[in-house]
C-alpha positions as CSV (number, residue, x, y, z in Angstrom):
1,X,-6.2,82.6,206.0
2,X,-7.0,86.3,206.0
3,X,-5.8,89.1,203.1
4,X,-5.0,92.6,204.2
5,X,-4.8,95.2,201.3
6,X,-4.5,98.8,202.3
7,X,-4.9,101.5,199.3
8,X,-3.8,104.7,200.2
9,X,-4.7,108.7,198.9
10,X,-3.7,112.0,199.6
11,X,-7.0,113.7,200.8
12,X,-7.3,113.3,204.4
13,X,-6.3,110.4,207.1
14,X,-10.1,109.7,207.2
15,X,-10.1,108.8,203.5
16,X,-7.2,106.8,203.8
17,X,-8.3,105.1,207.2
18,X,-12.2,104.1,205.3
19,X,-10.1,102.7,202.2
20,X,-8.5,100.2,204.4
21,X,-10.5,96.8,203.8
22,X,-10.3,93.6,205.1
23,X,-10.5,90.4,203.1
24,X,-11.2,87.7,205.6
25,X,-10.9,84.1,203.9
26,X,-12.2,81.0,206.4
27,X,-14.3,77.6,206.3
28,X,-18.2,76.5,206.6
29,X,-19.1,73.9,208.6
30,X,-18.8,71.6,205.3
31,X,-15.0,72.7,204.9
32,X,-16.3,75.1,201.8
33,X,-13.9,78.4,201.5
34,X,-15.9,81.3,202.5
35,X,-14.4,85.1,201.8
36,X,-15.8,88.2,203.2
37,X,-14.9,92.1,203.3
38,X,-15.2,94.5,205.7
39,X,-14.0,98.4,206.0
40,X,-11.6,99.4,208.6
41,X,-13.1,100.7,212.2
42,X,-10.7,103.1,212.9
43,X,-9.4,101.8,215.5
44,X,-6.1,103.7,217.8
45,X,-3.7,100.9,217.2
46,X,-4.7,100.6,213.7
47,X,-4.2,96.8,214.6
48,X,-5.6,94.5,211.6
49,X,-8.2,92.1,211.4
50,X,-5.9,89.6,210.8
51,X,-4.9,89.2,214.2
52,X,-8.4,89.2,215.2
53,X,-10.4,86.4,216.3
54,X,-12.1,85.1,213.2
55,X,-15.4,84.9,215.1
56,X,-14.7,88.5,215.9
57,X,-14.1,89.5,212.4
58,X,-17.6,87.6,211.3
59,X,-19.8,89.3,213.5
60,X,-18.1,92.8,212.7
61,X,-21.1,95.3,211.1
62,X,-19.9,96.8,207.5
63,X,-18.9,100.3,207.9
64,X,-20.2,102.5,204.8
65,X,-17.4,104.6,203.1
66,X,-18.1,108.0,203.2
67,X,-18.7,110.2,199.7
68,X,-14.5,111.0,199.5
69,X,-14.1,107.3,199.7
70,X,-15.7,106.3,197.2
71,X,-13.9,108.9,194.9
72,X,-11.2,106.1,194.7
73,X,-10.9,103.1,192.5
74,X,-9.9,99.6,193.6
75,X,-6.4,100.6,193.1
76,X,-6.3,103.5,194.9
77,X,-6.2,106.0,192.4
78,X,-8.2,109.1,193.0
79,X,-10.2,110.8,190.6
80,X,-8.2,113.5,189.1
81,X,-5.7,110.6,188.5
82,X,-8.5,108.6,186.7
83,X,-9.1,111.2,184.6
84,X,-5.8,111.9,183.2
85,X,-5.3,108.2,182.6
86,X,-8.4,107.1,181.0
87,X,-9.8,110.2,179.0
88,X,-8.6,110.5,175.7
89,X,-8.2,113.9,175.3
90,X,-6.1,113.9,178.0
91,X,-4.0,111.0,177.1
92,X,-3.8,112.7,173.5
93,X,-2.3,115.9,175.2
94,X,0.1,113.4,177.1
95,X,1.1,112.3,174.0
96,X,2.1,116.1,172.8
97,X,3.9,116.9,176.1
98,X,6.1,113.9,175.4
99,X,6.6,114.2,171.9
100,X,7.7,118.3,172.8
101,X,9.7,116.9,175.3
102,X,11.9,114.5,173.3
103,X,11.9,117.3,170.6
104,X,13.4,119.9,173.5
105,X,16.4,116.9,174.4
106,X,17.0,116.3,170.9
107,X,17.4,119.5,170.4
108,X,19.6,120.4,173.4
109,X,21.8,117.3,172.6
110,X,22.4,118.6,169.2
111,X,23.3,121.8,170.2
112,X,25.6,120.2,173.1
113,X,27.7,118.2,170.5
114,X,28.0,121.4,167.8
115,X,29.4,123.4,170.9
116,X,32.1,120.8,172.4
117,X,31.7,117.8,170.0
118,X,34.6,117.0,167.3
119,X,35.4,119.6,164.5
120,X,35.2,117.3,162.2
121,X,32.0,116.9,159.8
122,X,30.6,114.0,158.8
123,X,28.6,112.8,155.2
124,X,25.0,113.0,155.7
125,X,22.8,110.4,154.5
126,X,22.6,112.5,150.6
127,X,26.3,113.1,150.3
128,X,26.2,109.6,151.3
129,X,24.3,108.5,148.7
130,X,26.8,110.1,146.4
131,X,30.0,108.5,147.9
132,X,28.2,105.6,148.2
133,X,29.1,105.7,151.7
134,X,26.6,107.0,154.6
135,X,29.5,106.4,156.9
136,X,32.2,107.8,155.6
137,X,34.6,110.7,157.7
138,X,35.7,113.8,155.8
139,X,38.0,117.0,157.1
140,X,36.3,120.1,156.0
141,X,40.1,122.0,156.0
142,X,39.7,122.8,151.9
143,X,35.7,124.6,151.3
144,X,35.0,124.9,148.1
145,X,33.1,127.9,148.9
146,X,34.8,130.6,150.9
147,X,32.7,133.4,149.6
148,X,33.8,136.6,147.1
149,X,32.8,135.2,143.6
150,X,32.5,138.2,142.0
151,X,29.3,139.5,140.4
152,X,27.7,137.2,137.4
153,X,25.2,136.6,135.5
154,X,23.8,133.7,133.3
155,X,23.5,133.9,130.1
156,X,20.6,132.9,127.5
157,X,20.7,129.2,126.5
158,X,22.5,128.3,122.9
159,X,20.5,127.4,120.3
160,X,22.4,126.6,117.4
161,X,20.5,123.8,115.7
162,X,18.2,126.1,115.2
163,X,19.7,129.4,114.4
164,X,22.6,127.9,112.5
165,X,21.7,129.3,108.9
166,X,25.1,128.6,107.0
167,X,24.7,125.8,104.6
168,X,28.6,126.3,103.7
169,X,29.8,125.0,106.9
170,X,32.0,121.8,107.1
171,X,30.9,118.8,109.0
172,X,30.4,119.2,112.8
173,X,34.2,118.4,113.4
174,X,35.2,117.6,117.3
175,X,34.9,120.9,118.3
176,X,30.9,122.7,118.8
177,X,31.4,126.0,117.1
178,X,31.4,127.3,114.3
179,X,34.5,128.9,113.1
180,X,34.5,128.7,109.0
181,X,34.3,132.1,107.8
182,X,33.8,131.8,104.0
183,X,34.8,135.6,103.1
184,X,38.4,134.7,104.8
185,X,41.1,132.5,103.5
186,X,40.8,129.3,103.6
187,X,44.3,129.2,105.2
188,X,43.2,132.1,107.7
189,X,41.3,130.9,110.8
190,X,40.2,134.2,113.0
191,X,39.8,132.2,116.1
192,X,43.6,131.8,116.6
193,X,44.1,135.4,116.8
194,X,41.6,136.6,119.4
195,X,44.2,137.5,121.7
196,X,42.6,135.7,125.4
197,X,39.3,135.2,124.0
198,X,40.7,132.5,121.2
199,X,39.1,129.0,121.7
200,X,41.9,126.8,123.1
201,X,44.3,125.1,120.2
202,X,47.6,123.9,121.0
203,X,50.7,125.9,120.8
204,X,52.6,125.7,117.0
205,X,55.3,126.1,118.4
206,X,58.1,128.9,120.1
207,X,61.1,128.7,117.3
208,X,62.7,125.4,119.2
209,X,62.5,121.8,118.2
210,X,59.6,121.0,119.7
211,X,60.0,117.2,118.4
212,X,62.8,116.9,120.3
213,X,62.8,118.6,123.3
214,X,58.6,118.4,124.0
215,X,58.9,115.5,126.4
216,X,61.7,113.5,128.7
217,X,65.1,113.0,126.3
218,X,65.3,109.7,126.6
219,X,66.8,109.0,123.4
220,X,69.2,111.6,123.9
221,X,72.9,110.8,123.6
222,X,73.7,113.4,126.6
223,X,71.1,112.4,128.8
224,X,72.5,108.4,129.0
225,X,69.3,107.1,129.5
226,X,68.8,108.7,133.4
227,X,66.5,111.6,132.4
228,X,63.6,110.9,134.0
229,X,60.4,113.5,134.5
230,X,60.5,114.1,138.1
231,X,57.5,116.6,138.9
232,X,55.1,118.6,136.9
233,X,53.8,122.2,137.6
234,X,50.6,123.6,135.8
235,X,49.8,127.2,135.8
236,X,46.1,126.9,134.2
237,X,44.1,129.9,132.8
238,X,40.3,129.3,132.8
239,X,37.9,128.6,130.3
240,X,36.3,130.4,127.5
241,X,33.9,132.5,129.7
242,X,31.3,135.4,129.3
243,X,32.9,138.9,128.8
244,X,33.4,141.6,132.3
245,X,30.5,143.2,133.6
246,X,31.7,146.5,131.8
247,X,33.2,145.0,128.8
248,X,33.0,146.7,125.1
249,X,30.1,144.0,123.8
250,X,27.6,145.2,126.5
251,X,28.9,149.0,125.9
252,X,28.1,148.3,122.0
253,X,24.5,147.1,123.1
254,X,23.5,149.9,125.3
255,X,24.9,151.7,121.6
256,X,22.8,149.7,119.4
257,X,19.5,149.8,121.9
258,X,19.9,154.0,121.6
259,X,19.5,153.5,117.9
260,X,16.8,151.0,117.7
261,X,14.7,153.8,119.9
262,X,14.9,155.8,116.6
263,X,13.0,155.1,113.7
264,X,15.2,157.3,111.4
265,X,17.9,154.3,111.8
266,X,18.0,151.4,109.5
267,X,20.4,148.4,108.9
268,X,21.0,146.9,105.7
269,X,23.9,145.0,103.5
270,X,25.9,142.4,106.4
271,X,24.6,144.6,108.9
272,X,20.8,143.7,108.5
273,X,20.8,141.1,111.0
274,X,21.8,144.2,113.7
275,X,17.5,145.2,113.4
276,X,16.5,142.0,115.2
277,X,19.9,141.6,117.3
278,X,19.4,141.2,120.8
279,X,22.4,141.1,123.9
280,X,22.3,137.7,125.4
281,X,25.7,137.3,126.8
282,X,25.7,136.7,130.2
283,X,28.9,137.7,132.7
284,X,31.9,136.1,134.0
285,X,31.0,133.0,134.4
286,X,32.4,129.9,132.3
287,X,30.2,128.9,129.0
288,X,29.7,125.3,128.2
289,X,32.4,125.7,125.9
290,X,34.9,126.5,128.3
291,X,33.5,123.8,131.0
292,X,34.7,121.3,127.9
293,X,37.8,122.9,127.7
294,X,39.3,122.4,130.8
295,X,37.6,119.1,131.0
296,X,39.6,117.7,128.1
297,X,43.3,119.4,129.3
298,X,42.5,117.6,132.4
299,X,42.1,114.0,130.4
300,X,45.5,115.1,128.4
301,X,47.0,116.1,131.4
302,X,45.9,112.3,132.6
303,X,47.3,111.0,130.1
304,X,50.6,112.6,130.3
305,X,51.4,112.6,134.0
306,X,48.9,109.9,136.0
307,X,51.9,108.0,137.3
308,X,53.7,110.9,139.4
309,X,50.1,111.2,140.8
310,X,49.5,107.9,141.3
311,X,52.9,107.1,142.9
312,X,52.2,110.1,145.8
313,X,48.6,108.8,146.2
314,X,49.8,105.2,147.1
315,X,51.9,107.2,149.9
316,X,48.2,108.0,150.6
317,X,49.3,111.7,149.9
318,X,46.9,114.0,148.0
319,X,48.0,116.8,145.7
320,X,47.1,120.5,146.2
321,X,45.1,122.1,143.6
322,X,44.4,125.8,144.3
323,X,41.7,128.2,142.3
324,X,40.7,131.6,142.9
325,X,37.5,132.3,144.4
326,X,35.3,133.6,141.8
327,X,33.1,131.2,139.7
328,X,34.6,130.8,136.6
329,X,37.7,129.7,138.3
330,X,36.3,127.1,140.6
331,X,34.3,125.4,137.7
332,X,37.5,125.7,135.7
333,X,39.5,124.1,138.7
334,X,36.6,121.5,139.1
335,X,36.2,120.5,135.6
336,X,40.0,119.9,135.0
337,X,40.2,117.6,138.1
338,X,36.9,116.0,136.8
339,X,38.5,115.0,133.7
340,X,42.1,113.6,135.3
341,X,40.1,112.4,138.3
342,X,37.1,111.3,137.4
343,X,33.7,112.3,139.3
344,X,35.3,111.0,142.6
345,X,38.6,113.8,142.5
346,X,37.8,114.7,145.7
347,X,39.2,111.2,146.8
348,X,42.5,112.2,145.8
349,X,43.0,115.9,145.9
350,X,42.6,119.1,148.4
351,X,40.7,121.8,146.1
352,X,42.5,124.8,148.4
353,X,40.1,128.3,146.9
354,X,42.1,131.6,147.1
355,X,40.3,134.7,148.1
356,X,40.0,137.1,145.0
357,X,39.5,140.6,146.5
358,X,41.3,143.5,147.8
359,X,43.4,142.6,150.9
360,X,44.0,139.8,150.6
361,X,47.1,138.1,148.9
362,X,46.5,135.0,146.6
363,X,50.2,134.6,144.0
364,X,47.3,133.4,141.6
365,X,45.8,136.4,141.9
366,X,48.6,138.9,142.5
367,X,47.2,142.0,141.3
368,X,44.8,142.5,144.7
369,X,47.7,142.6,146.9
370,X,49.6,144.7,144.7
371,X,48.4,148.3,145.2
372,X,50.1,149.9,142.0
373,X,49.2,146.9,139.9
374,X,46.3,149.1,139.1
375,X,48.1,152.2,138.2
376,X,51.0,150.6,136.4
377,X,48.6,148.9,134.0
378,X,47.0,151.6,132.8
379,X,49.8,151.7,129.9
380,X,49.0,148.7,128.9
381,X,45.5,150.1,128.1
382,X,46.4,153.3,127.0
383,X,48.9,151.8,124.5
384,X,45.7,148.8,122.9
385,X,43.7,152.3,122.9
386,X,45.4,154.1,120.8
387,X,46.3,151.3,118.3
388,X,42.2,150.3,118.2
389,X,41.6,154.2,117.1
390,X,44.4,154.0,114.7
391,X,43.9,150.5,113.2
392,X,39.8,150.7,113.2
393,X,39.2,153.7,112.0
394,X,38.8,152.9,108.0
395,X,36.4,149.9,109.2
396,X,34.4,152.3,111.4
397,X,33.5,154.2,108.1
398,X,33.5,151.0,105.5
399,X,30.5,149.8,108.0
400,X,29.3,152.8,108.8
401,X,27.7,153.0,104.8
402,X,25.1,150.3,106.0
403,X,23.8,152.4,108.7
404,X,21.2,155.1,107.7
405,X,21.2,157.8,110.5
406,X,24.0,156.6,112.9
407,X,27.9,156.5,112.5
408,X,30.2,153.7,113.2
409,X,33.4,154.2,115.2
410,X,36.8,152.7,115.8
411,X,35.4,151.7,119.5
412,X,32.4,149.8,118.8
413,X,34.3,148.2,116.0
414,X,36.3,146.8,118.4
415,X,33.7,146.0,120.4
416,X,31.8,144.1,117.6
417,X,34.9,141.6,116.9
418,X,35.3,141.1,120.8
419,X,31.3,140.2,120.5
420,X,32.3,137.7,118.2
421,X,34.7,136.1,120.0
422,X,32.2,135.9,123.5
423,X,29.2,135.0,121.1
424,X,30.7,131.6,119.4
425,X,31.5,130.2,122.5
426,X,28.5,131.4,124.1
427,X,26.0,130.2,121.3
428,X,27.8,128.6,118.9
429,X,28.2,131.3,116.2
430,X,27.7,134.5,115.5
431,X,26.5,136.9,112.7
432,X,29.7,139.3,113.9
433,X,32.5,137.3,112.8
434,X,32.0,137.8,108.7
435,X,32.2,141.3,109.1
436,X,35.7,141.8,109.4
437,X,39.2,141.0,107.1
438,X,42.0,139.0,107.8
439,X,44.0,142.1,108.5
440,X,41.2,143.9,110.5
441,X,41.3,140.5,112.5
442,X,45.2,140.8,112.5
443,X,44.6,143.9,114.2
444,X,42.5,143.2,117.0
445,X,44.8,140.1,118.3
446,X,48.1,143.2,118.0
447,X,45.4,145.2,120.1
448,X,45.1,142.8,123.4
449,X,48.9,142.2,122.6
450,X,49.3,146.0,123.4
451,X,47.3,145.8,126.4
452,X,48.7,142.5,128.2
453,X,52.7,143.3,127.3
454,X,51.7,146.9,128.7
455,X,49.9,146.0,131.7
456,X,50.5,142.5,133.1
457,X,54.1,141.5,130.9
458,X,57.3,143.2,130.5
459,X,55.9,146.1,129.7
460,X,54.7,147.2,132.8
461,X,56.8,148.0,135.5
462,X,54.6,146.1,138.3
463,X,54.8,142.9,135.8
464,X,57.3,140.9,137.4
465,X,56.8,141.8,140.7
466,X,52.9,140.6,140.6
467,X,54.9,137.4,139.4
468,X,57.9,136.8,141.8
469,X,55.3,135.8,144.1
470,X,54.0,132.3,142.2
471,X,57.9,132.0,140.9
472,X,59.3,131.7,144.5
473,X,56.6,129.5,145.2
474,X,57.0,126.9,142.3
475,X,61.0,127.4,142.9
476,X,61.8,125.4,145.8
477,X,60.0,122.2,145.1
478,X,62.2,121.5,142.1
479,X,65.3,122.5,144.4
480,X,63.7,119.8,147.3
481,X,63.8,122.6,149.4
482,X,61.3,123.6,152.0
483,X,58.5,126.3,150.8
484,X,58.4,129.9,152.9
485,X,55.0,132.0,152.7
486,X,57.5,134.9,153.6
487,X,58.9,134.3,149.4
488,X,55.2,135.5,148.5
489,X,55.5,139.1,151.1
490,X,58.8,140.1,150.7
């Protein structure tokens, strides 16, 4: 039986002709197997051994291969082929083509599916983690950050453990602040009459029975037992924050840093503490104070009204909770929902953020879209104005004898109680809030009075137009009738 094996290469015909061998396998005289090779003569035909004579084929001389022939292995492979398969700094810059390579389709692929792929999202493996779900599909229709939060800035970190100094104090109550003044009545709480900056406390009351008519009439002879609460709208404000960027307590420490610069200015009495003060306050963002507020109205609010949420989720319908765009209003909108919800709200509501800037029109945030809103309530601050001068005046100069070299005014009394306020529910306390009577404190909650009837209430003849637009909103879902965005342009 005779083998032919032909290996071929791409230098010449010559080469490829010389690599032709010829594996000839026959018989001894004893019947033994005998193999033998030869090279290829060349011949026209190109006819094989193997239909040569096997005598033939014995007596054939061995053709040497020529230098190019011997350039290739038993396989065929020439040289350069070798190379790149057995060195192995070759085979290591193989290895980097490919890995680039699968790197450049990876890539491409990606790419491909962002362009023409599904607008949906999906959980990555760390929001997975969080959900407990690496699986799990969400619609990104409601961001939670759409940009325009306003300009902030954080605040130094409370302290009060170890700046509280007032051995008087009651027990830590619920509440963390400190709001026992001991030079005011002890009937007299100054934290109810900040005007927007007071601490939350529920209402006392607006001159109806509030016994009676605070929740569903059931027992109600008129009602015959069919009053039943059908749906519940919450208009929320946010929670305690830091003051404005321009607000009076930053004003009253660029006043108080010009006098520490002079060495001809000295504190004493209640005002001593003023040599060693320092502005911490940060700007409008929420303090940990007001985080805790809107937490807890969101676990009353639970409490109150779970079932007519409950009773549209199992009709796998979410509710719509919307919150302006800057900071203080998302964390209020989040922290609410966080304590109704739980830490998994997101399950069961659409968080829908309203652009707070001009041009655009947000009912929650009417006064952007309203181009005299501006204008109209500058009466409203005109009117607080001249009340602070008027009211503030006498306390201006009763402080102003504990100041060697600098004079106190109405304004940066003001200032100092709106100080207070930002500083309790920024650190806890503050050294402010004993400076001031029950009738000075009386005062300053008339003041913002002034200033929100006058610019924002029905003192200001933009008031209820900035309103209509929420109102006409809210109004047809009572009325089961079918919401128009044209209610909020007209």
């Amino acid at each position: 039986m005779t083998l032919g094996t032909r290996s071929y290469s791409s230098e010449s015909e010559d080469i490829e002709n010389e690599a032709l061998i010829t594996h000839q396998l026959d018989i001894d005289s004893n019947g033994r197997p005998i193999l033998s090779s030869t090279a290829h003569d060349n011949t026209e035909d190109d006819e094989l051994p193997i239909n040569r004579h096997p005598s033939s084929s014995s007596s054939s001389s061995h053709k040497q291969p020529s230098p190019e022939s011997e350039k290739l292995d038993k396989t065929g492979r020439p040289e350069w082929l070798n190379n790149v398969l057995t060195n192995p700094a070759t085979r290591k810059s193989r290895k980097l083509r490919l890995i680039a390579l699968a790197a450049f389709l990876l890539l491409a692929a990606a790419s491909f599916w962002l362009a023409f792929g599904s607008g949906k999202h999906y959980y990555t493996l760390w929001t997975g983690k969080l959900s407990g779900n690496t699986h799990k599909e969400i619609e990104q229709k409601f961001p939670q950050d759409v940009g325009y939060p306003g300009v902030t800035q954080t605040g130094a970190p409370a302290d009060l453990a170890d700046e509280s100094r007032q051995t008087w104090a009651p027990k830590q109550a619920e509440s963390p602040i400190q709001t026992a003044i001991p030079s005011l009545p002890s009937d007299f709480n100054p934290f109810k009459h900040m005007g927007p900056l007071s601490p939350y406390s529920s209402s006392d009351g607006f001159g109806i029975d509030d016994a009676t008519y605070r929740d569903v009439p059931h027992g109600l002879a008129e009602s015959n037992g069919s009053c039943v609460l059908d749906q519940v709208h919450i208009l929320h404000r946010h929670g305690a924050r830091y003051p404005t960027t321009d607000a009076p307590p930053r004003k009253l420490s660029t006043f108080l840093a010009s006098l520490s610069s002079s060495k001809s200015v000295q504190f004493t009495g209640p005002l001593a503490f003023l040599s060693s003060w320092k502005y911490r306050l940060g700007a409008e963002l929420l303090t940990p104070v007001g985080r805790g507020q809107l937490y807890d109205s969101g676990v009353s609010s639970s409490i109150r009204y779970s079932s007519l949420v409950h009773s549209d989720l199992a009709r796998k319908k979410k509710i719509v909770v919307r919150a302006g765009s800057q900071y203080r209003i998302i964390d209020s909108a989040v922290a609410w929902l966080s304590g109704f919800f739980g830490p998994q709200w997101r399950d069961s509501v659409h968080l829908e953020i309203q652009i707070e800037a001009p041009g655009f029109n947000s009912t929650i945030a009417p006064w952007f879209a309203c181009p005299n809103g501006g204008r109209a309530a500058q009466a409203g601050r005109k009117a607080s104005e001249e009340w602070i001068q008027l009211a503030f005046k006498g306390t201006g100069e009763r402080l102003s004898q504990f100041v060697q070299g600098a004079t106190i005014n109405a304004s940066m009394v003001y200032a100092a109680m709106q100080t207070c306020s930002y500083e309790t529910v920024a650190f806890g306390r503050s050294d402010f809030c004993s400076l001031f009577t029950q009738d000075e404190w009386l005062a300053y909650e008339y003041a913002w009075d002034l200033q929100f009837h006058g610019s924002y209430g029905p003192g200001s003849p933009a008031g209820q137009a900035q309103g209509v637009g929420y109102w006409n909103e809210v109004r047809p879902s009572p009325l089961q009738r079918v919401f128009s965005a044209k209610l909020t342009q007209d």
